[in-house]
Structures are given as C-alpha cells and as structure tokens.
CHARMM internal coordinates of N, CA and C (Angstrom, degrees):
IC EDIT
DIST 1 N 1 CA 1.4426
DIST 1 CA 1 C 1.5255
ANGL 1 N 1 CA 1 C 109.11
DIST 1 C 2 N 1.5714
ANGL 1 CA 1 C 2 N 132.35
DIHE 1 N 1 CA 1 C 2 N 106.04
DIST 2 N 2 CA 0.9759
ANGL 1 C 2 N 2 CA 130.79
DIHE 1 CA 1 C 2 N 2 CA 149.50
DIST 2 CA 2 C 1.3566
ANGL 2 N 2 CA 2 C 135.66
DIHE 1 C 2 N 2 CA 2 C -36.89
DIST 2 C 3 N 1.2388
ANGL 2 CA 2 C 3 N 105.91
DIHE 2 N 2 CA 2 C 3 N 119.45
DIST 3 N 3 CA 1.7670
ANGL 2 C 3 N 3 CA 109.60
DIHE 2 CA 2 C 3 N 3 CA -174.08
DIST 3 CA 3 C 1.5457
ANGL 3 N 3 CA 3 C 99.81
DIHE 2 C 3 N 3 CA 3 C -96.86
DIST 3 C 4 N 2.1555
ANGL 3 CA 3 C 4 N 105.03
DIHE 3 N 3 CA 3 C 4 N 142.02
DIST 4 N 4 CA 1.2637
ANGL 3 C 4 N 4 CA 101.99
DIHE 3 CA 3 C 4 N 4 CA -161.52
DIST 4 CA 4 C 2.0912
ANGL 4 N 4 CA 4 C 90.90
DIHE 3 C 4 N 4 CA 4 C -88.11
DIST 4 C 5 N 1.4146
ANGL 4 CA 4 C 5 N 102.42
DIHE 4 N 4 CA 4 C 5 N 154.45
DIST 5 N 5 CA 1.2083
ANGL 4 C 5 N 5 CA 120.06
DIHE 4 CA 4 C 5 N 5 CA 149.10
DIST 5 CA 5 C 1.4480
ANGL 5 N 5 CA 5 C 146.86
DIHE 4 C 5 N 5 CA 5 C -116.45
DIST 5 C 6 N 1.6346
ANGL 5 CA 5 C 6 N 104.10
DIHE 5 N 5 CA 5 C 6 N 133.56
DIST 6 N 6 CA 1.2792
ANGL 5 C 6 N 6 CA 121.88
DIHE 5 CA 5 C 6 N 6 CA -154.90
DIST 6 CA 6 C 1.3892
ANGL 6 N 6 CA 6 C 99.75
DIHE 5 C 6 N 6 CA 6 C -63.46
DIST 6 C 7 N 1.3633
ANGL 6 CA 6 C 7 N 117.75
DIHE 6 N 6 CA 6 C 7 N 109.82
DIST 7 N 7 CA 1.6528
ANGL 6 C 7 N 7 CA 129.10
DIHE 6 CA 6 C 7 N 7 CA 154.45
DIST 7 CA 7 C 1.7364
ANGL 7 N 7 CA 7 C 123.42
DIHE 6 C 7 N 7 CA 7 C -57.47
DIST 7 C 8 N 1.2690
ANGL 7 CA 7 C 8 N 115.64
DIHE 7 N 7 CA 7 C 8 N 121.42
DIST 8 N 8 CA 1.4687
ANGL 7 C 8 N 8 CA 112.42
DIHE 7 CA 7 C 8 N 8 CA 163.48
DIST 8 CA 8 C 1.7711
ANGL 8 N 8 CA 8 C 106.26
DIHE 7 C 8 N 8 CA 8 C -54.63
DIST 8 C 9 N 1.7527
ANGL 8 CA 8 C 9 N 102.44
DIHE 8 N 8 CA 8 C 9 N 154.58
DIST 9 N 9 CA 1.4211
ANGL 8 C 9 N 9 CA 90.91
DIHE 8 CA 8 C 9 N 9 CA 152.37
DIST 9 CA 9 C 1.1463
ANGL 9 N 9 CA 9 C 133.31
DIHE 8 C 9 N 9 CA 9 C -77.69
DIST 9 C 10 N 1.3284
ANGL 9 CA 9 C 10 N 135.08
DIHE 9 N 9 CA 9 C 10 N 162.61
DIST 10 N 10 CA 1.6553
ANGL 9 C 10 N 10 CA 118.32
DIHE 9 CA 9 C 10 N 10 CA -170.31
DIST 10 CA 10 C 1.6423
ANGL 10 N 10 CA 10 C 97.67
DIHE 9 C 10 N 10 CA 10 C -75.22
DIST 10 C 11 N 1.1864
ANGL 10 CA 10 C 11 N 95.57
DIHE 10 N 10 CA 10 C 11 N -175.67
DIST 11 N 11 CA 1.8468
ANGL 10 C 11 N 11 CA 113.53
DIHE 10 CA 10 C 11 N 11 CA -172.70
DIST 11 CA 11 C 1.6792
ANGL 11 N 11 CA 11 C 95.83
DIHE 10 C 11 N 11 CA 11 C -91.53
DIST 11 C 12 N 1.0556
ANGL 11 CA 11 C 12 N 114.15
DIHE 11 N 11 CA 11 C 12 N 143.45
DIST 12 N 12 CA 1.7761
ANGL 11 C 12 N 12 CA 139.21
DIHE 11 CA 11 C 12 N 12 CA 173.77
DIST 12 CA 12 C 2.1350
ANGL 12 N 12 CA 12 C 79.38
DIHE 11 C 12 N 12 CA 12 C -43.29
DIST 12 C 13 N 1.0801
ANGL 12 CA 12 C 13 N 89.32
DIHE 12 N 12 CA 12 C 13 N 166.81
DIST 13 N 13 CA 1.7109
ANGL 12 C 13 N 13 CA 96.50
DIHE 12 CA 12 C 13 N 13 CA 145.12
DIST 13 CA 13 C 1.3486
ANGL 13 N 13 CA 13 C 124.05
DIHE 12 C 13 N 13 CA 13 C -116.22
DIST 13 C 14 N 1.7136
ANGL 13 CA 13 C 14 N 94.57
DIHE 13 N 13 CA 13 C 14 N 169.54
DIST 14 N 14 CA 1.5447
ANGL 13 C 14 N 14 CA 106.72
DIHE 13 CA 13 C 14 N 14 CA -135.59
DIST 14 CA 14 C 2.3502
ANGL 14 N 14 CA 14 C 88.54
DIHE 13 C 14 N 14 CA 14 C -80.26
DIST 14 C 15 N 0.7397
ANGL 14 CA 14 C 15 N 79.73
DIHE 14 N 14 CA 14 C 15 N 44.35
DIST 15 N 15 CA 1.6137
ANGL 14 C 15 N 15 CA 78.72
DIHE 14 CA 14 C 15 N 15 CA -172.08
DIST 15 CA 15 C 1.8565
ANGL 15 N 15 CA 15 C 103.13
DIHE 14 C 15 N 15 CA 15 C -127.37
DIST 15 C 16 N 1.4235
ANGL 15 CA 15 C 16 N 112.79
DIHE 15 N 15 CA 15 C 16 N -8.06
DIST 16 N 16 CA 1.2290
ANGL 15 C 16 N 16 CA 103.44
DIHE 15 CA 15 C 16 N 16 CA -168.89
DIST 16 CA 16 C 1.6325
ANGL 16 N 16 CA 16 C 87.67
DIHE 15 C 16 N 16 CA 16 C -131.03
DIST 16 C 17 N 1.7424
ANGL 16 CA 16 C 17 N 117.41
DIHE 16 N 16 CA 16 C 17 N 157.90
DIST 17 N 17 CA 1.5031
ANGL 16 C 17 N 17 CA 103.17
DIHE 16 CA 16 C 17 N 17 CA 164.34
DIST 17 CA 17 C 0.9375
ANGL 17 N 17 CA 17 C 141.72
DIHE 16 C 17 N 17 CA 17 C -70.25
DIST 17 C 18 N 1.6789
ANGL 17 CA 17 C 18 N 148.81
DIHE 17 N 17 CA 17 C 18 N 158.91
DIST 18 N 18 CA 1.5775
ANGL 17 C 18 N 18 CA 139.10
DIHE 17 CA 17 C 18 N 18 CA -155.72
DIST 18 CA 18 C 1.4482
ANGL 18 N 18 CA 18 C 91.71
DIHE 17 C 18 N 18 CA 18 C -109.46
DIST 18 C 19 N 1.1989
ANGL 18 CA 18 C 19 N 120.67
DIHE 18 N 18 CA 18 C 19 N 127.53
DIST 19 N 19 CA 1.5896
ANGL 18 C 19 N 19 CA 127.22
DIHE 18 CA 18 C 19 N 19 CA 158.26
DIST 19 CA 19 C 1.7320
ANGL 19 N 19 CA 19 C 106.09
DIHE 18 C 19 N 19 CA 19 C -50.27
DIST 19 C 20 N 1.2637
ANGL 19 CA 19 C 20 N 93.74
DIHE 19 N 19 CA 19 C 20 N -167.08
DIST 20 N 20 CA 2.1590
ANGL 19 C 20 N 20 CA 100.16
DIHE 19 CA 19 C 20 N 20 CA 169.18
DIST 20 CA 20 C 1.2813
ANGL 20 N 20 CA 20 C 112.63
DIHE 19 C 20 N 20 CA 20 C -83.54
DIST 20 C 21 N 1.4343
ANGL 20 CA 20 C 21 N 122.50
DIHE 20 N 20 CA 20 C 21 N -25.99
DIST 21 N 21 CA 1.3886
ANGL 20 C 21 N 21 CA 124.17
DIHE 20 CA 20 C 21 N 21 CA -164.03
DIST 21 CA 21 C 2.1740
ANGL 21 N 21 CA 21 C 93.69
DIHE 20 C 21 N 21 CA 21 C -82.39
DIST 21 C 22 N 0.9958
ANGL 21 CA 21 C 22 N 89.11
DIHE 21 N 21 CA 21 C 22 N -43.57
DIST 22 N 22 CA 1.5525
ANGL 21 C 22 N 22 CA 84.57
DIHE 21 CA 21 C 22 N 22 CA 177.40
DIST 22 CA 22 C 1.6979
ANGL 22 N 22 CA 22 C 119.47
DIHE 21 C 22 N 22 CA 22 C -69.76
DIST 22 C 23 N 1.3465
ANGL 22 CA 22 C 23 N 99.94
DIHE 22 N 22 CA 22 C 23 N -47.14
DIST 23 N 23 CA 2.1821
ANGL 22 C 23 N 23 CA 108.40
DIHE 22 CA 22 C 23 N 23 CA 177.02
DIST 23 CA 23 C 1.5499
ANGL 23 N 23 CA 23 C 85.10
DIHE 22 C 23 N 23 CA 23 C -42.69
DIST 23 C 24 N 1.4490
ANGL 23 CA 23 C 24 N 121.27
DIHE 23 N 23 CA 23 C 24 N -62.59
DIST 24 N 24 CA 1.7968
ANGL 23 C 24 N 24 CA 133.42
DIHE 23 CA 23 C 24 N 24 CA -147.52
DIST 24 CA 24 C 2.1839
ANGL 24 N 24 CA 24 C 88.26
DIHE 23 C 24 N 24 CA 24 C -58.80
DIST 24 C 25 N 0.8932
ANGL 24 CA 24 C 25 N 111.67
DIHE 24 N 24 CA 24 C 25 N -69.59
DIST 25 N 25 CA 1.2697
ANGL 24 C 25 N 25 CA 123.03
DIHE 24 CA 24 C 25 N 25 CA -170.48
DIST 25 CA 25 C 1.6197
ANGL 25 N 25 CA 25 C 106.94
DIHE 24 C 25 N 25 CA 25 C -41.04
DIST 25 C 26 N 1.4318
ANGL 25 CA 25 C 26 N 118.04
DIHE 25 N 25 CA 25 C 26 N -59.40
DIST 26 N 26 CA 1.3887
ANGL 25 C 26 N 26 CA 147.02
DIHE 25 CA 25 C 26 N 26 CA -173.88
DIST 26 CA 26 C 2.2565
ANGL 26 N 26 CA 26 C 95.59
DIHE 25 C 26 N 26 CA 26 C -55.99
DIST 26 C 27 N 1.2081
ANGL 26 CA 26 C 27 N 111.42
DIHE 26 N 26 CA 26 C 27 N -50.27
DIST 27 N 27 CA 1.6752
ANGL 26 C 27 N 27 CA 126.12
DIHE 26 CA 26 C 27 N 27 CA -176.36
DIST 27 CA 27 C 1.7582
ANGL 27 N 27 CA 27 C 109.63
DIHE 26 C 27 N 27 CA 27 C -90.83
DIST 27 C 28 N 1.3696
ANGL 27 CA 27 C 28 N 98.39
DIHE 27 N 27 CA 27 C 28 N 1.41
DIST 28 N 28 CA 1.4974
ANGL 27 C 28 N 28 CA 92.81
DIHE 27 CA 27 C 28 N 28 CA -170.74
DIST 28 CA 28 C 1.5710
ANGL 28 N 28 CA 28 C 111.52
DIHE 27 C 28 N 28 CA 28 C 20.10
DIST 28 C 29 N 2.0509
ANGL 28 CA 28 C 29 N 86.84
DIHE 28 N 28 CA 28 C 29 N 83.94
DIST 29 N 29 CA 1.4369
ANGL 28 C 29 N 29 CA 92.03
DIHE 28 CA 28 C 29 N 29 CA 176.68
DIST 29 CA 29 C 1.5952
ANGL 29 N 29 CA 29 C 83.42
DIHE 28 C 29 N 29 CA 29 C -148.54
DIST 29 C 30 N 1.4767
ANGL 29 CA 29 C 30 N 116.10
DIHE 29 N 29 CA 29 C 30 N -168.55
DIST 30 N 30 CA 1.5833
ANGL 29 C 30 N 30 CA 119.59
DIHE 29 CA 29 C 30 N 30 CA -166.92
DIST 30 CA 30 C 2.4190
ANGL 30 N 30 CA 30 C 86.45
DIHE 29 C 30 N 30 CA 30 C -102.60
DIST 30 C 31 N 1.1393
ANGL 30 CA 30 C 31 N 98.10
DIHE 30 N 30 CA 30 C 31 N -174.79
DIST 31 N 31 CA 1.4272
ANGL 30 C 31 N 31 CA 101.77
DIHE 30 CA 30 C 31 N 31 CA -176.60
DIST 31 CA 31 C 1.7250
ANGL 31 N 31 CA 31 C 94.74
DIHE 30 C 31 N 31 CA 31 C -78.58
DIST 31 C 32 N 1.3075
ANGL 31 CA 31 C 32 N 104.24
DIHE 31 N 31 CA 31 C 32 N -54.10
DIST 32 N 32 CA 1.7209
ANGL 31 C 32 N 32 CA 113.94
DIHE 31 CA 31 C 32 N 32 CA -153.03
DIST 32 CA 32 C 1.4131
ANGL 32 N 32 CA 32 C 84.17
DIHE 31 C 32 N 32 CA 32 C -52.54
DIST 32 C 33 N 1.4544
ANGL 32 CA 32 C 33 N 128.52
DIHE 32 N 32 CA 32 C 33 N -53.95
DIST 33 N 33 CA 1.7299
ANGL 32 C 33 N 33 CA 122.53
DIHE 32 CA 32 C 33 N 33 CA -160.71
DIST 33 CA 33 C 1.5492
ANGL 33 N 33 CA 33 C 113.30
DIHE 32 C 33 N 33 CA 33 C -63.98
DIST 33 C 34 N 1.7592
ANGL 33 CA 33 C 34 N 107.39
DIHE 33 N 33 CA 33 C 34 N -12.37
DIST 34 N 34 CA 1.4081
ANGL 33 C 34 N 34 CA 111.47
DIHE 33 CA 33 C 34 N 34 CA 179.30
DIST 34 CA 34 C 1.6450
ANGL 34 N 34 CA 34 C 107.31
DIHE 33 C 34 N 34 CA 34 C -74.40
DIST 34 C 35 N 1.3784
ANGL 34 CA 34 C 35 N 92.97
DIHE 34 N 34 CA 34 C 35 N -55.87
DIST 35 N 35 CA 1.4925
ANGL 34 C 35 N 35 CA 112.03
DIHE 34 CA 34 C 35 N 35 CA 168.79
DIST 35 CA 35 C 1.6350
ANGL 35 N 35 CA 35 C 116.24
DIHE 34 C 35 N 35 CA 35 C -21.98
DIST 35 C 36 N 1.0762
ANGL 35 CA 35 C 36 N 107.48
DIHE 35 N 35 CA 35 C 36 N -86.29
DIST 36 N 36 CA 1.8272
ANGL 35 C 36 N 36 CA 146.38
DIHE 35 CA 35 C 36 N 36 CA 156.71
DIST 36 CA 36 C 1.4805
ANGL 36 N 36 CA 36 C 85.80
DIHE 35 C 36 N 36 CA 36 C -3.57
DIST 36 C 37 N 1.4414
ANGL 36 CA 36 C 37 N 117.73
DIHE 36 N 36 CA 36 C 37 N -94.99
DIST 37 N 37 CA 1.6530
ANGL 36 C 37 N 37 CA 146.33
DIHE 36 CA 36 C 37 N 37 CA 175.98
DIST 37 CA 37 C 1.6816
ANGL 37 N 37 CA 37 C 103.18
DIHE 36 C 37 N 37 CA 37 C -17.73
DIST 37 C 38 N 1.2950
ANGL 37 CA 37 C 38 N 100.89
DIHE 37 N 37 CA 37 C 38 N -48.36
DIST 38 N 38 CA 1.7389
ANGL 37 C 38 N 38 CA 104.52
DIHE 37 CA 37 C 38 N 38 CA -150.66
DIST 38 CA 38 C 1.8141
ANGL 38 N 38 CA 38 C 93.52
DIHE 37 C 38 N 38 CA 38 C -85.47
DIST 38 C 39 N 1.3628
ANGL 38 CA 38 C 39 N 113.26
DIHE 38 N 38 CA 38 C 39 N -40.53
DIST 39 N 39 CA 0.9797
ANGL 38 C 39 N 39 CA 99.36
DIHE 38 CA 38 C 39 N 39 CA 171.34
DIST 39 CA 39 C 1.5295
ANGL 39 N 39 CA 39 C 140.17
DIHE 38 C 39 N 39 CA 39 C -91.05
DIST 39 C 40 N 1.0618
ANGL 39 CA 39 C 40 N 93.06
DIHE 39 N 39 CA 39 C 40 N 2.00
DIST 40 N 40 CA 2.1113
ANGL 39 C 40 N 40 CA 105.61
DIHE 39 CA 39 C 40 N 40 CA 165.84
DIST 40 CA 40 C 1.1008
ANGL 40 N 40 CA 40 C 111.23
DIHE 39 C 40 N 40 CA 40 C -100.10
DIST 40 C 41 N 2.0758
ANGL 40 CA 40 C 41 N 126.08
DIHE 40 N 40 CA 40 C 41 N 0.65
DIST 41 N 41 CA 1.4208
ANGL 40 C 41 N 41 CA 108.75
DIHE 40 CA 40 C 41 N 41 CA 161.01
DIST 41 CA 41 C 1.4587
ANGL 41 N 41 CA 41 C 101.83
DIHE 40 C 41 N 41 CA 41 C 103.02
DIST 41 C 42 N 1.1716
ANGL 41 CA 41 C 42 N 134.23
DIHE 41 N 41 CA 41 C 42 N 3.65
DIST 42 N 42 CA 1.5819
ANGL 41 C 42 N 42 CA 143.94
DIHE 41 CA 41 C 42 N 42 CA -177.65
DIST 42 CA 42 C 1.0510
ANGL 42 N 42 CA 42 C 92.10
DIHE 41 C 42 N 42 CA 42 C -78.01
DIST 42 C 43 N 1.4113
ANGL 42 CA 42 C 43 N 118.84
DIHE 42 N 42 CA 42 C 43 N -72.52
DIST 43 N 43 CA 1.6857
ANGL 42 C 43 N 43 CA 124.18
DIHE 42 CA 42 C 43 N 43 CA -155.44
DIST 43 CA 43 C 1.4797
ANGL 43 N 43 CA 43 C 89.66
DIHE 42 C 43 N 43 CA 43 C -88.34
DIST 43 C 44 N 1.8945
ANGL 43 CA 43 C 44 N 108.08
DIHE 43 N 43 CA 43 C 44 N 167.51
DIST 44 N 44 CA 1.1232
ANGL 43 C 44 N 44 CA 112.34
DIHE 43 CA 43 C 44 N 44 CA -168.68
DIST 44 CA 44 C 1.8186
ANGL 44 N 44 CA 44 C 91.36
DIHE 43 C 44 N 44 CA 44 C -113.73
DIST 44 C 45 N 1.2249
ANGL 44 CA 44 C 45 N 107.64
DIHE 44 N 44 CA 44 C 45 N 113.25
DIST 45 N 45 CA 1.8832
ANGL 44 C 45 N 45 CA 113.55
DIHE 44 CA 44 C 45 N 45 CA -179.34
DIST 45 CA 45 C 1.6351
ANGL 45 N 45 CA 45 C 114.74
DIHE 44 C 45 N 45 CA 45 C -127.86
DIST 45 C 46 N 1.1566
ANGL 45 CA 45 C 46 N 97.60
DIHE 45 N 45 CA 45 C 46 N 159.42
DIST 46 N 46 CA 1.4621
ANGL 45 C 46 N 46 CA 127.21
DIHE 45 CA 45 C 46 N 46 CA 167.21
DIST 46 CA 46 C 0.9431
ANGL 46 N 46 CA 46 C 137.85
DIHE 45 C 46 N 46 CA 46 C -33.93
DIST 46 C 47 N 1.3590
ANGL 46 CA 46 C 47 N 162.17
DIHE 46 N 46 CA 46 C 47 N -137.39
DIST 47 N 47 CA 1.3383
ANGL 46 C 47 N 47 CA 139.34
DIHE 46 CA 46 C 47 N 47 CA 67.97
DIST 47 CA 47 C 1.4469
ANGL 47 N 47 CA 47 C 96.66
DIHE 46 C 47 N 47 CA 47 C -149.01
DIST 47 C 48 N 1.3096
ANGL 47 CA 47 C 48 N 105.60
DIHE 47 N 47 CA 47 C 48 N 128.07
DIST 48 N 48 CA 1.6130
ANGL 47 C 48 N 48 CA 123.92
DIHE 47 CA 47 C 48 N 48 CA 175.83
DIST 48 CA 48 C 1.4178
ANGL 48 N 48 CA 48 C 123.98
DIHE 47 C 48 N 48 CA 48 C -80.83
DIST 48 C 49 N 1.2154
ANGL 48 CA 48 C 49 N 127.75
DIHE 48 N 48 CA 48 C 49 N 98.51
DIST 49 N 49 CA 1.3904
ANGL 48 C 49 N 49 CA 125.04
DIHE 48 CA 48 C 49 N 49 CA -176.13
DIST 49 CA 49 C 1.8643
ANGL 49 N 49 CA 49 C 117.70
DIHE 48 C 49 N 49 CA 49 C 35.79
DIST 49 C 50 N 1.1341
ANGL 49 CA 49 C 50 N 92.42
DIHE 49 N 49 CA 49 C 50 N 22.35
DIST 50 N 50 CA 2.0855
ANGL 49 C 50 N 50 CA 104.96
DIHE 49 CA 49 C 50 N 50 CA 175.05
DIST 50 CA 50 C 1.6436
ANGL 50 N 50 CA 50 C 112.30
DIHE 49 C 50 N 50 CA 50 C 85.95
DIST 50 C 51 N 1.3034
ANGL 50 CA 50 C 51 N 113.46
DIHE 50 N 50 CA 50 C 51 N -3.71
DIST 51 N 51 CA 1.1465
ANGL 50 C 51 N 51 CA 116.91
DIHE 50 CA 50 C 51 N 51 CA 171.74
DIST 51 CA 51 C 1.4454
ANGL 51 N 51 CA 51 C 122.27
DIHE 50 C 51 N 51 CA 51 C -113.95
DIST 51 C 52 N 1.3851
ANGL 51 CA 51 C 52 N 128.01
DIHE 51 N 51 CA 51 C 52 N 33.34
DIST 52 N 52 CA 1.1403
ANGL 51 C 52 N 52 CA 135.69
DIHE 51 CA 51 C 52 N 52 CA 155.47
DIST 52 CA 52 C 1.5002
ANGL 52 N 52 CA 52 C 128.38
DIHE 51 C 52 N 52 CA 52 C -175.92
DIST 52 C 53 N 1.1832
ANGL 52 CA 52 C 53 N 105.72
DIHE 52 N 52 CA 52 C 53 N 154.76
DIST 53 N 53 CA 1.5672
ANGL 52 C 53 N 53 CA 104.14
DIHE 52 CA 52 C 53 N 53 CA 179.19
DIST 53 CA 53 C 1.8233
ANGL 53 N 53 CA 53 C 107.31
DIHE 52 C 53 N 53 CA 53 C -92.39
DIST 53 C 54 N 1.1388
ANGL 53 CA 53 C 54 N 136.01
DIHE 53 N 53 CA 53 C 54 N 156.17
DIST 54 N 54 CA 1.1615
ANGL 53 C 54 N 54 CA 151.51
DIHE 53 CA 53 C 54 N 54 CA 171.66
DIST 54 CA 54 C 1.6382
ANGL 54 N 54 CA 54 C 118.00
DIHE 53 C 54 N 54 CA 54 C -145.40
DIST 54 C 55 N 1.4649
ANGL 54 CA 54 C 55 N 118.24
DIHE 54 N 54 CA 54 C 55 N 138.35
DIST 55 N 55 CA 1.5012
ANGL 54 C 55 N 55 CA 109.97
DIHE 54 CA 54 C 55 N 55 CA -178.54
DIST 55 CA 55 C 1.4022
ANGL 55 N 55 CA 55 C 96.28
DIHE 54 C 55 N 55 CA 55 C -126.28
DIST 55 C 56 N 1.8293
ANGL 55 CA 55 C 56 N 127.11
DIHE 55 N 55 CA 55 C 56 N 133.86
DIST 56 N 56 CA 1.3298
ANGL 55 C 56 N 56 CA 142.14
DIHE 55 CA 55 C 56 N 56 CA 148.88
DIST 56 CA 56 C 1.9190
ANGL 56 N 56 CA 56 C 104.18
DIHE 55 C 56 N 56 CA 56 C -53.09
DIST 56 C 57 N 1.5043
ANGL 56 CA 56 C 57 N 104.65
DIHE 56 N 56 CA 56 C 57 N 99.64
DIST 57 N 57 CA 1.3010
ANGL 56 C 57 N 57 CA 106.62
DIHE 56 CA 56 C 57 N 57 CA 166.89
DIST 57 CA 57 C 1.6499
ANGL 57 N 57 CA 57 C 120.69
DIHE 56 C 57 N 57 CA 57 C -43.11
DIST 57 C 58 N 1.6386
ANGL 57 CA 57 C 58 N 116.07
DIHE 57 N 57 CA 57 C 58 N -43.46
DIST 58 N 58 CA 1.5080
ANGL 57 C 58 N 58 CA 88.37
DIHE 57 CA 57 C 58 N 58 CA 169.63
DIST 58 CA 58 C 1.3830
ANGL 58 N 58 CA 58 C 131.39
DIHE 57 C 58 N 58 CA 58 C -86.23
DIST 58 C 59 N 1.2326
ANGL 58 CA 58 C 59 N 116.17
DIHE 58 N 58 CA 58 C 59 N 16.56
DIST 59 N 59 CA 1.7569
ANGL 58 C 59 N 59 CA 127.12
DIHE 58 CA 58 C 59 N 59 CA 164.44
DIST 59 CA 59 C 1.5263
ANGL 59 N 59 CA 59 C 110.63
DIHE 58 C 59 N 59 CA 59 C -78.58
DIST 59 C 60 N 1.5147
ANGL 59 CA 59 C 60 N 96.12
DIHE 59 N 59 CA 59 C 60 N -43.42
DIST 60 N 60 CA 2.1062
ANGL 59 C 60 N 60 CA 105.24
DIHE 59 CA 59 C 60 N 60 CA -173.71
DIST 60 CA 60 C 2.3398
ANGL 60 N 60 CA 60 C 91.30
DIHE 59 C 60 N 60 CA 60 C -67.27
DIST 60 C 61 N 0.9770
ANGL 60 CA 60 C 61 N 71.59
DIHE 60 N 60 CA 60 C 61 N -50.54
DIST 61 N 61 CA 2.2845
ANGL 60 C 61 N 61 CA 74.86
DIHE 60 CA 60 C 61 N 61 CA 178.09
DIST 61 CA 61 C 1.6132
ANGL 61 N 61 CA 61 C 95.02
DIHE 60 C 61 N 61 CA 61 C -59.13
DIST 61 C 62 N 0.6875
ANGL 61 CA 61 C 62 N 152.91
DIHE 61 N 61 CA 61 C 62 N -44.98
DIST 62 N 62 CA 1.7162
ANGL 61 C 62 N 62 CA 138.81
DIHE 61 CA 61 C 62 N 62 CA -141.86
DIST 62 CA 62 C 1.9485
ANGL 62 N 62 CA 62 C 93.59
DIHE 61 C 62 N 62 CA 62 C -105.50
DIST 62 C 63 N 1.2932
ANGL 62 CA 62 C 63 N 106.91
DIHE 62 N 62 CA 62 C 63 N -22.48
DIST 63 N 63 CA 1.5021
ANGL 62 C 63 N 63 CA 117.64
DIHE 62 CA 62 C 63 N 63 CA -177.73
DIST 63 CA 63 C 1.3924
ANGL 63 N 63 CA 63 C 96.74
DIHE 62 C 63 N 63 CA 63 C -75.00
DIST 63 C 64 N 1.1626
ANGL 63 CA 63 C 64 N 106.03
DIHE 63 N 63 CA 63 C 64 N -44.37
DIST 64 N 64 CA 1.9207
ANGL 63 C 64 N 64 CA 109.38
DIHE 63 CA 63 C 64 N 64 CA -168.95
DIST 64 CA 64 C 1.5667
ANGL 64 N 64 CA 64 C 101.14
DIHE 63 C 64 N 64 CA 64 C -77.37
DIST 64 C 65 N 1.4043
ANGL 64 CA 64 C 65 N 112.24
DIHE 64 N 64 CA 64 C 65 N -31.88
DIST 65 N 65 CA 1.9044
ANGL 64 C 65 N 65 CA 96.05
DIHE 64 CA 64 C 65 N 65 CA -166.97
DIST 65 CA 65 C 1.2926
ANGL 65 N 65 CA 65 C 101.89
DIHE 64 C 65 N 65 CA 65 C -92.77
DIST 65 C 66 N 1.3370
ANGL 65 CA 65 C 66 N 123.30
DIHE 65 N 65 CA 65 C 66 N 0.55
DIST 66 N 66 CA 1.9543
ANGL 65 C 66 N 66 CA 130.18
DIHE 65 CA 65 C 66 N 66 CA 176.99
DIST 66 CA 66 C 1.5658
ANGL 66 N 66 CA 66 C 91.63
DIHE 65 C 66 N 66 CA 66 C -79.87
DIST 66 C 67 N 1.2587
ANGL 66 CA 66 C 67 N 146.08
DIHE 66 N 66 CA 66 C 67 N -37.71
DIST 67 N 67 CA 1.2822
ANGL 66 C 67 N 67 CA 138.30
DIHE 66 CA 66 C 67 N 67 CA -171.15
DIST 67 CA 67 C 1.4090
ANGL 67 N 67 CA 67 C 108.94
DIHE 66 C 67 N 67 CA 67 C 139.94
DIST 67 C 68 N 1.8948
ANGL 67 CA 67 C 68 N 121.24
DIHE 67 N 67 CA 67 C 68 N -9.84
DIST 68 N 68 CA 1.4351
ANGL 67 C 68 N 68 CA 93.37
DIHE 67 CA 67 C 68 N 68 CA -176.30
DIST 68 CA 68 C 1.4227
ANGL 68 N 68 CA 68 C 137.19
DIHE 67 C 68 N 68 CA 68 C 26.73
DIST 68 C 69 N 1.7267
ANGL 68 CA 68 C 69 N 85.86
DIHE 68 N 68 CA 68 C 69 N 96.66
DIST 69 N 69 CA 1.5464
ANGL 68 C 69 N 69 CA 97.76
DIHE 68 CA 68 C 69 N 69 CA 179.79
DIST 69 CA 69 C 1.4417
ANGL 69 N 69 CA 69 C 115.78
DIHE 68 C 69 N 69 CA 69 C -62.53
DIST 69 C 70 N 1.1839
ANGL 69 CA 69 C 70 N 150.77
DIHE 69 N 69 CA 69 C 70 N 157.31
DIST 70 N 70 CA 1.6895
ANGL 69 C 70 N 70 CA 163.65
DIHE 69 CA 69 C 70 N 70 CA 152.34
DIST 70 CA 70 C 1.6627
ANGL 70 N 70 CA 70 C 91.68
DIHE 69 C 70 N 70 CA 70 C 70.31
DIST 70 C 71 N 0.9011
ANGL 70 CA 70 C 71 N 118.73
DIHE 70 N 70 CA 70 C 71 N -10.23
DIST 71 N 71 CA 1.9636
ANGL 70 C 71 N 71 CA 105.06
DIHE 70 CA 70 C 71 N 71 CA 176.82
DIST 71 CA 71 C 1.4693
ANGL 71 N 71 CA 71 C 116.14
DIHE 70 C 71 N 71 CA 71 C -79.44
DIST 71 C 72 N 1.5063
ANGL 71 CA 71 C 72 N 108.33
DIHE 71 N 71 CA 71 C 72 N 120.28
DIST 72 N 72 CA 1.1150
ANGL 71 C 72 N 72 CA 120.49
DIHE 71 CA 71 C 72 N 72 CA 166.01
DIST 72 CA 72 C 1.4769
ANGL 72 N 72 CA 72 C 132.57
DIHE 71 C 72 N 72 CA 72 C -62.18
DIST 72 C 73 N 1.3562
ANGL 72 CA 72 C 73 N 137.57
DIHE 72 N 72 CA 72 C 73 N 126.56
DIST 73 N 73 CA 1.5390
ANGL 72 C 73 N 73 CA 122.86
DIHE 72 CA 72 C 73 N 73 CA 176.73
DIST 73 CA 73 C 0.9103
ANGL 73 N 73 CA 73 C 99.04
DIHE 72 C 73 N 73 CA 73 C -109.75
END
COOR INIT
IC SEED 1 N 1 CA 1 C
IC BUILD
C-alpha cells in the first residue's frame, strides 16, 4: 500500500513578488525566522506602504548564491 506524500505548494513565479510564506518555503526556513531576517536587514525585502513585507525572487536567489549568511542547506 502506497503511502500518500505531502507536496509543498509550488513557489509564486519568479515574475511576481513572494510574500513570507513563499521567501520561508523558497530558504527552507520557518516564517517568524523570515520575519526576524527581513527586519534586521539579512534578507533583502520590500515593504509595502508599512503594511507588508514582499521579497523580489531574484534578490532572495542572488542572496543564496553570495553565501547566505545563517541559512542552512
């Protein structure tokens, strides 16, 4: 008997901006640590009229292939 496995959702595309739930998914990291990141200046984010964070997928990619500081692979 095949056991089913839980699929991620796929990632937004790289043409539109990624909310936190997507950066978090995209860094295999939790949201709050995205959170955390975005606002001490680690991660490179958005900010929408003060009420939201947003990340340019090829900034979160160019963050990860520079060495990404504290992210685990």
């Amino acid at each position: 008997m095949a056991v089913p496995v839980a699929c991620e959702p796929a990632l937004p595309p790289d043409n539109e901006l990624w909310d936190v739930r997507a950066a978090a998914r995209f860094l295999k990291r939790s949201v709050s640590w995205v959170y955390h990141r975005a606002e001490d200046g680690t991660l490179p984010v958005k900010r929408l009229g003060g009420w939201g964070l947003r990340f340019v997928p090829g900034e979160l990619r160019a963050w990860v292939d520079r060495g990404a500081p504290g992210r685990r692979g």
